[in-house]
N, CA, C and O of each residue as an XYZ file, in Angstrom:
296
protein
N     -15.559      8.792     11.963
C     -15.089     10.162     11.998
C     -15.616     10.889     10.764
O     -15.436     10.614      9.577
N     -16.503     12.159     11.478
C     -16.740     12.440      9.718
C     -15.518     13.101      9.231
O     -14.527     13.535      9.818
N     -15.934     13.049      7.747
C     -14.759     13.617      6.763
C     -15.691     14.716      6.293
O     -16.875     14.738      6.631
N     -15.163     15.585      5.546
C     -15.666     16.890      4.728
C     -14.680     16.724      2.835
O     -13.481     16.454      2.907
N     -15.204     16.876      1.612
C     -14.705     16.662      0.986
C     -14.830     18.159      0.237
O     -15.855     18.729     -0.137
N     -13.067     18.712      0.124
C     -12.918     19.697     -0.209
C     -12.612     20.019     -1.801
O     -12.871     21.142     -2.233
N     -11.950     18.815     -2.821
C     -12.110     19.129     -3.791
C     -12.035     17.652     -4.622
O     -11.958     16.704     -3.841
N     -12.041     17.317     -5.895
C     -12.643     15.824     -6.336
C     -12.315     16.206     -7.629
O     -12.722     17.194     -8.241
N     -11.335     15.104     -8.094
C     -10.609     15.443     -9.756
C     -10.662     13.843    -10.086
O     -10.145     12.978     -9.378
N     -11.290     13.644    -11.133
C     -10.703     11.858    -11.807
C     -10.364     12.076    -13.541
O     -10.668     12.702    -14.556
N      -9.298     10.793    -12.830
C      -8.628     11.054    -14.204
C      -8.905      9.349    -14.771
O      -9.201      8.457    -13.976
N      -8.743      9.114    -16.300
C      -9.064      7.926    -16.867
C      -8.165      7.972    -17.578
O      -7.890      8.939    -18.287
N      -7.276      6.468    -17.484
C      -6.093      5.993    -17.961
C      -6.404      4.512    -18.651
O      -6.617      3.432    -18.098
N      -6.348      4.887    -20.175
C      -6.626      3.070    -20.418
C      -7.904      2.854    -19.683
O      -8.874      3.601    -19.816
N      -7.878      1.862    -18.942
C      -9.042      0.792    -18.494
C      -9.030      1.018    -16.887
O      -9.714      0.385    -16.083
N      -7.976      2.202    -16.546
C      -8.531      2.655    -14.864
C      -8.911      4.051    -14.291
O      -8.029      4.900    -14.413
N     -10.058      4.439    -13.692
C     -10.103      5.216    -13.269
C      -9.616      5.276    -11.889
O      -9.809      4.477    -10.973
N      -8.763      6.670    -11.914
C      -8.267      7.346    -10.262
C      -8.650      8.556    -10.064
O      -8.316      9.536    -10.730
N      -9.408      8.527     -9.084
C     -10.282      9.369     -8.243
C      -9.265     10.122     -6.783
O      -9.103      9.565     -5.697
N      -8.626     11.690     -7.244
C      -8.320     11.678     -6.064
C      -9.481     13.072     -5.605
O     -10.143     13.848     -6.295
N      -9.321     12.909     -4.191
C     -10.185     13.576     -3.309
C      -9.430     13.973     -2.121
O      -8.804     13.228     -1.367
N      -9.608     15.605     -2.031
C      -8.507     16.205     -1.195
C     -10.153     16.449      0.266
O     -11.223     17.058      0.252
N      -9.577     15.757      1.054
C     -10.580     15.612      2.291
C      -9.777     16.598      3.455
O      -8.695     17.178      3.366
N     -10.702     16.542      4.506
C     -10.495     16.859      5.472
C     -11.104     16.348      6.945
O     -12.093     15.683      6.636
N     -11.011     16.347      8.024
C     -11.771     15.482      8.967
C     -10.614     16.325     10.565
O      -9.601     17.023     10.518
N     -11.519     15.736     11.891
C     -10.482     16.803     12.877
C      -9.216     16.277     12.934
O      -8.605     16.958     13.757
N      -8.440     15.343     12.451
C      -7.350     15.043     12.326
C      -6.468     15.917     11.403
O      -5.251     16.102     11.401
N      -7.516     16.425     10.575
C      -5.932     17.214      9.943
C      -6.685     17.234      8.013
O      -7.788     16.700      7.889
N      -5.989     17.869      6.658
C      -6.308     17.707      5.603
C      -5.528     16.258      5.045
O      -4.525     15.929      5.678
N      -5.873     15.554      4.107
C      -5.600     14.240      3.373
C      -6.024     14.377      2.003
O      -7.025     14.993      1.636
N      -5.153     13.728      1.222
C      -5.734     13.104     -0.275
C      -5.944     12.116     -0.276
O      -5.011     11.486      0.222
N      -6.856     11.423     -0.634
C      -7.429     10.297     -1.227
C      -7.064     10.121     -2.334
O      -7.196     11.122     -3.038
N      -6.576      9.116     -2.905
C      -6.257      8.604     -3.599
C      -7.263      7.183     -4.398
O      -6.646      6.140     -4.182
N      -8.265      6.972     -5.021
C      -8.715      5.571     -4.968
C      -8.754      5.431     -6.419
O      -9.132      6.372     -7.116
N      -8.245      3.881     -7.114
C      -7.905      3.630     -8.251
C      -8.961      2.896     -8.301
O      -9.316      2.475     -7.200
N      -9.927      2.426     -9.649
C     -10.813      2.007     -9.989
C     -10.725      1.090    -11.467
O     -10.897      1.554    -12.594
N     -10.377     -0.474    -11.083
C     -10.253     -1.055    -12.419
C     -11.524     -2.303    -12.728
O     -11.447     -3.504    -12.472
N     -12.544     -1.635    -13.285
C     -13.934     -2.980    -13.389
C     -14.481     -3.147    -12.276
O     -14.861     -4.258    -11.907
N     -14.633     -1.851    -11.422
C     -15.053     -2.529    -10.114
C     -14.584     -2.563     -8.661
O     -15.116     -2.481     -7.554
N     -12.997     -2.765     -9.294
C     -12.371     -3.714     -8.251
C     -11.648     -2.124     -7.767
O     -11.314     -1.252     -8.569
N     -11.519     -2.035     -6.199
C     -11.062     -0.300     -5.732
C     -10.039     -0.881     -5.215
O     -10.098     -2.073     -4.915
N      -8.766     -0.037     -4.993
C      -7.475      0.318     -4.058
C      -7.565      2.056     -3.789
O      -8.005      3.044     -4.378
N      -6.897      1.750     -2.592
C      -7.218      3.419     -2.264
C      -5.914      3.646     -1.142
O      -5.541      2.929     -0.213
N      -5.401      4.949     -1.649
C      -3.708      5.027     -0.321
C      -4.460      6.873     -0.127
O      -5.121      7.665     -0.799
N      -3.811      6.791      1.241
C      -4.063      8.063      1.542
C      -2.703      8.997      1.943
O      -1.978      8.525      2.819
N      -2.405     10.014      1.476
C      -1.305     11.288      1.842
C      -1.960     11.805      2.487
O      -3.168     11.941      2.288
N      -1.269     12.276      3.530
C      -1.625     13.250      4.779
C      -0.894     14.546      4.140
O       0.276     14.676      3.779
N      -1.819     15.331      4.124
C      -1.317     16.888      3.758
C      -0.250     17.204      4.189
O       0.245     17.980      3.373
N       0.468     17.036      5.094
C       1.906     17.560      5.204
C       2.495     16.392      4.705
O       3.484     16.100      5.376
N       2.301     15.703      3.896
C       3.256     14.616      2.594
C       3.690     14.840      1.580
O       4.731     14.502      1.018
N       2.170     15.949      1.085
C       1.859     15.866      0.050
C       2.890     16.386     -0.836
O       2.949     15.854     -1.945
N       3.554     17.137     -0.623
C       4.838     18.023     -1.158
C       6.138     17.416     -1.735
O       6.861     17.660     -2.701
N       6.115     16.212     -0.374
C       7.448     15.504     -0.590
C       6.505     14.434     -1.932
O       6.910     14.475     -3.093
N       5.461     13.686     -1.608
C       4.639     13.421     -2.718
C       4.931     13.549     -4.064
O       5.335     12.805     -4.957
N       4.484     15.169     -3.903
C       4.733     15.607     -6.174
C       6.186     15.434     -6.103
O       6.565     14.875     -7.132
N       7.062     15.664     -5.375
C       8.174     15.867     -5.504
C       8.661     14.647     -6.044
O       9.391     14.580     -7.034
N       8.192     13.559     -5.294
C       8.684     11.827     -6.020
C       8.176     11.970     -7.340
O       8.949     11.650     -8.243
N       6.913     12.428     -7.687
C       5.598     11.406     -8.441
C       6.669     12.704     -9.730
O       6.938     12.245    -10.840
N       7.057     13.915     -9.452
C       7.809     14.634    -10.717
C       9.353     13.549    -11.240
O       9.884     13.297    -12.322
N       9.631     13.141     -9.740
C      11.300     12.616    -10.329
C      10.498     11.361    -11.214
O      11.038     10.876    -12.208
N       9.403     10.986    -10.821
C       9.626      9.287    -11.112
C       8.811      9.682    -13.037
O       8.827      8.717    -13.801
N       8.286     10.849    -13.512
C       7.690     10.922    -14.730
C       8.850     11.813    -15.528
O       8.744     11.565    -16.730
N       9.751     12.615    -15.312
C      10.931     12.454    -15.491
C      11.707     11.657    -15.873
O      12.281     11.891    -16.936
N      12.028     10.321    -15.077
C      12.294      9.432    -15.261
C      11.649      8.688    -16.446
O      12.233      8.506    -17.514
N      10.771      8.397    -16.255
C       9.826      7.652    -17.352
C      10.507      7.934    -18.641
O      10.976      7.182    -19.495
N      10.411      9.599    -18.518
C      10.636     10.379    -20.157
C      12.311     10.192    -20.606
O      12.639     10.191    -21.792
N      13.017     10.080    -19.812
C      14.353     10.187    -20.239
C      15.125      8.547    -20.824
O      15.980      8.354    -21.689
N      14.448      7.660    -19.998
C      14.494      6.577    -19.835
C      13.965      5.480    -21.300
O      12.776      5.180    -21.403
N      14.868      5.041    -22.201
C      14.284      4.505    -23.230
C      13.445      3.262    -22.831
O      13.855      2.606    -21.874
N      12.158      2.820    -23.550
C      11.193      2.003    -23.466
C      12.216      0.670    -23.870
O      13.049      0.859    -24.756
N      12.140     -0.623    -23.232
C      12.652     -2.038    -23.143
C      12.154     -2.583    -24.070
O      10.991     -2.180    -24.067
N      12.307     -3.365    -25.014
C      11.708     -3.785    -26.521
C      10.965     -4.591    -25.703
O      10.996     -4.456    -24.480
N      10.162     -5.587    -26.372
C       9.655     -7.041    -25.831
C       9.998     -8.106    -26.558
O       9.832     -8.174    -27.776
N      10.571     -9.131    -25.740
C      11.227    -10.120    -26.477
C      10.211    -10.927    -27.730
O      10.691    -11.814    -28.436
């Protein structure tokens, strides 16, 4: 099925790059999602009508992060 790629942002974290890519194809618009560590790829896809409920998690869960004190290491 072809795809059409409508816009392409990567970000570099530490030692992984994530590549997302907001596509499109006759099924409908999608993000791509593909994480990149040495090589080795994983890739999840949101279907544009997700995407909303999406930021909506990915805000509670960095929120979270911030409020949330860091666990020592034993």
């Amino acid at each position: 099925m072809a795809e059409e790629t409508l816009k392409t942002e990567v970000i570099q974290i530490e030692r992984k790059s994530f590549v997302f890519t907001l596509k499109e194809n006759p099924r409908g618009r999608f993000l791509r999602i593909t994480e990149d560590v040495n090589g080795r790829r994983d890739t999840i896809i949101i279907p544009a009508p997700g995407l909303e409920d999406f930021r909506r998690t990915l805000e509670d869960m960095v929120r979270a992060a911030g409020e949330m004190p860091a666990k020592e290491e034993a």
